[in-house]
N, C-alpha and C positions, 0 to 999 in steps of 0.2 A: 434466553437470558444468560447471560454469563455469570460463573460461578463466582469469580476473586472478590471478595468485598468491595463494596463502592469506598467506602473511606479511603484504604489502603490505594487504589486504583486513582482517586480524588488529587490525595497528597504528593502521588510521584508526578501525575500529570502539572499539579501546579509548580512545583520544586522545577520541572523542564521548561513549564513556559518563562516562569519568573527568569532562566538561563537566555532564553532565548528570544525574548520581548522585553522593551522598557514598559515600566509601570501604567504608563498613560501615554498615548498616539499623540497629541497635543495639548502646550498651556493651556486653550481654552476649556479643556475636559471638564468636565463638573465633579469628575474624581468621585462618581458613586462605587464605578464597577475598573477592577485595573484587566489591563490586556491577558495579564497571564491568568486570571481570575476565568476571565470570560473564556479564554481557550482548554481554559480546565474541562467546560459546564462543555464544552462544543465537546471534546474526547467522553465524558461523559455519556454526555447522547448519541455518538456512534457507538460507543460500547454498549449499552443497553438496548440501541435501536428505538429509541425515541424520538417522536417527533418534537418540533418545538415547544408547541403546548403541552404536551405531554411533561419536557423535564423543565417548565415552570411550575407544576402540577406538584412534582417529585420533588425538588427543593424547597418547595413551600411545607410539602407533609415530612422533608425528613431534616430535622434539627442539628445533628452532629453532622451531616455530610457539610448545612450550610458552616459550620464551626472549624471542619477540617481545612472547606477552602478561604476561609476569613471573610466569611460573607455577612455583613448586617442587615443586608435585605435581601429580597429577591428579585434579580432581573426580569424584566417581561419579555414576552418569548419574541418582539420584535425589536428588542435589543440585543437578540442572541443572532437572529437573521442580517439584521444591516451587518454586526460584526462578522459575520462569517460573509461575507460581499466583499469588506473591507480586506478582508485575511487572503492572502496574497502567498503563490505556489514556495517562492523562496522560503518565505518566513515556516511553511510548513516542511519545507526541506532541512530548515536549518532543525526543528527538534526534533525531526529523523534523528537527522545527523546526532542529537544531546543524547537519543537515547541508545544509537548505538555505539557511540564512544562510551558511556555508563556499564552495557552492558561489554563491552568488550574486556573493560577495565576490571570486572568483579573475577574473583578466581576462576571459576568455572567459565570463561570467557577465552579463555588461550591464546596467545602469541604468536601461533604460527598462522602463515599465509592462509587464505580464507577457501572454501570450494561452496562457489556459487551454481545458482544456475539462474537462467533469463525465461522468460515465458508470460503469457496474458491471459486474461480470464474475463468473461463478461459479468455487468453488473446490472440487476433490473433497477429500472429506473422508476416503479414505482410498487405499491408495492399488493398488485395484482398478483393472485397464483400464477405458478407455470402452467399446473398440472390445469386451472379454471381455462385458461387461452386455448390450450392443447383440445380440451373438451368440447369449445367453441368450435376450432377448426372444422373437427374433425365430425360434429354432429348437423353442421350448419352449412358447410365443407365453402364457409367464407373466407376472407384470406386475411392474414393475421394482423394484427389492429398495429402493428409495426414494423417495420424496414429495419430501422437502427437499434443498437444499444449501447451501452458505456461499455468501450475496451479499456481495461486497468492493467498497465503492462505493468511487472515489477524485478528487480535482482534482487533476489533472498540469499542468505547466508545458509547452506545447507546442513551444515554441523549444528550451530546454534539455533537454527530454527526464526531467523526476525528477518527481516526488510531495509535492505542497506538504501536502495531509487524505486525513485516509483514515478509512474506519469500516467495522464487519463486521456482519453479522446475520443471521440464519437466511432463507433464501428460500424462496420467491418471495415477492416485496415492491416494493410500488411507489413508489420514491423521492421522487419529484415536492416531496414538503412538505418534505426531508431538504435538498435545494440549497441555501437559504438558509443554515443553520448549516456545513456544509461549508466554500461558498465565503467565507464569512465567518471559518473557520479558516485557510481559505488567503489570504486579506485581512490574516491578523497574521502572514503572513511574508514578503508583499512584496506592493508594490502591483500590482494588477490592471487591464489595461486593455480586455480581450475574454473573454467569456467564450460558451464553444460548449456545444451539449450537441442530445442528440435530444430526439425528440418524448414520449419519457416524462416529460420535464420539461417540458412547454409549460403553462403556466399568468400568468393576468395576475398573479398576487402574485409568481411569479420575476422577471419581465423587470422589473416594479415596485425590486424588493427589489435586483437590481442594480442599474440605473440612477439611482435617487434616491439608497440607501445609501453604496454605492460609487463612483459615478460612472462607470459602465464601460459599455460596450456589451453588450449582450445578443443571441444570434442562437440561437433555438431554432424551428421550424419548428413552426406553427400547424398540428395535424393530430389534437388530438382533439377530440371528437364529430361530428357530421353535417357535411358540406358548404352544407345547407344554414342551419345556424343563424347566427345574428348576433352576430358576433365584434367588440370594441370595443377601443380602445386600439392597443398594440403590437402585440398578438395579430394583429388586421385588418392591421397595418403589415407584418407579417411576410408574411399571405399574399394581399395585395396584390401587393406586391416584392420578392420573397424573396431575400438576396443570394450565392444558390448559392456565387460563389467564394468567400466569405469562408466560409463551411462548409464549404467542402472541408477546410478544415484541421481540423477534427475528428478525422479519421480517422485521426491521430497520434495517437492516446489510444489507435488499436486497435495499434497498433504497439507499444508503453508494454506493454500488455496482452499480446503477444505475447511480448515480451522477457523479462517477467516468467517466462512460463509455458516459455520454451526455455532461457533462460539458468540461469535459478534454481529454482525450482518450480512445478507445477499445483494442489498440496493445498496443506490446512489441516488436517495429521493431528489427530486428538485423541476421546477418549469420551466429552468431554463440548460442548455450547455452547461456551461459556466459555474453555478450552482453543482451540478452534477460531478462535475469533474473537482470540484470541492471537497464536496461529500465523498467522493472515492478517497482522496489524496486523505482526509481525515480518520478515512475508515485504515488506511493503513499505519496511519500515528498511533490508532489506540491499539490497534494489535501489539505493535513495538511496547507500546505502554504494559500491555495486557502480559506481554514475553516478560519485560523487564521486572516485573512482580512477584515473577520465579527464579530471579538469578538471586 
């Protein structure tokens, strides 16, 4: 359970959607529930880690949460479902984007260039123990009841602590060609002046595609194929002089990743793809939500 009050958490969510969705998808709406109403209740239940039924359950038993977000009745949990089918990667990119122009903008947000770092993290997709599967293996010594999981790659803001891109995909998957458009997502929400990342991204077209593109620093440690082969460019710059302490700060993106998974959630419930990669994309709006509560 996350600690920040639901109301306070309720109001900022609704105040970003009302920014970043019209009131109703269509004239024919029946105008019970508005869009940014409905995208409130959805950051809601990633922040709590509620199932659907569950935070129909939760707005029925709690009175002022339904008052904070102008609610006169209660949606049913397969109005919260089709709406989250409906709810499309843009429109969740765009109130990224609301909450991190907000947070940028508040004093303790700062003006100079940004130091990110890149990196992904898996997400269970249901919400089985680890340690229950592990047990299974290892006593039954059958083989694990999955192949894949949800990879949730993200570019976090390492100072401020929030989520400038994010994107979901089914894993195991190897990012490396994915950085460019990323940080490039995260280059239209505020300028960038470092950017970290490990050695699953070391390639000459990244360190290229920062530095010329953007104009930013790039430090990703030069560490795939042989030791002995002949490395050119950046690439050789890197493992020439590699500058350990300026990558030490990386390791704030694992923390990012930690918060995520203790404060708010570790899945990305759902039956289908599609769904899951929803729920992921979701799970990092309320975080932003959940940051923005402390600026």
């Amino acid at each position: 359970m996350a600690e920040v009050g639901l109301l306070t958490f309720g109001r900022i969510a609704w105040e970003v959607g009302r920014t970043v969705l019209p009131p109703y998808g269509t004239p024919f709406s029946k105008h019970q529930f508005s869009q940014p109403q409905l995208l409130a209740i959805l950051c809601l239940m990633r922040y709590e880690d509620w199932t659907f039924r569950e935070t129909e359950v939760r707005l029925r038993e709690h009175l002022e949460l339904r008052q904070t977000l102008g609610l006169s009745r209660v949606p049913d949990f397969t109005t919260l479902y089709r709406f989250l089918q409906r709810l499309d990667e843009q429109t969740i990119n765009r109130a990224v984007g609301e909450t991190v122009r907000r947070m940028r903008a508040s004093p303790r947000g700062g003006q100079r260039r940004a130091r990110v770092a890149v990196d992904a993290t898996g997400l269970a997709q249901g919400a089985v123990s680890t340690f229950f599967v592990r047990r299974l293996h290892h006593h039954g010594q059958k083989p694990l009841p999955w192949r894949h999981w949800l990879k949730w790659m993200v570019v976090a803001d390492l100072d401020q602590q929030f989520l400038l891109s994010q994107s979901a995909r089914r894993g195991p998957w190897n990012d490396c060609g994915n950085l460019p458009a990323m940080v490039e997502a995260a280059s239209e929400q505020t300028r960038i002046g470092l950017v970290l990342a490990d050695a699953e991204f070391d390639s000459e077209r990244n360190h290229t595609y920062i530095r010329q593109q953007l104009g930013a620093q790039s430090v990703i440690p030069a560490k795939r194929g042989k030791k002995t082969w002949r490395v050119r460019g950046v690439r050789a710059e890197m493992r020439r002089a590699f500058p350990r302490k300026l990558y030490r700060r990386r390791a704030l993106i694992e923390t990012v990743f930690s918060a995520v998974k203790r404060k708010l959630s570790a899945r990305a419930p759902g039956r289908s793809l599609r769904m899951q990669m929803r729920q992921a994309l979701l799970l990092g709006l309320s975080f932003n939500l959940y940051r923005l509560r402390h600026h």
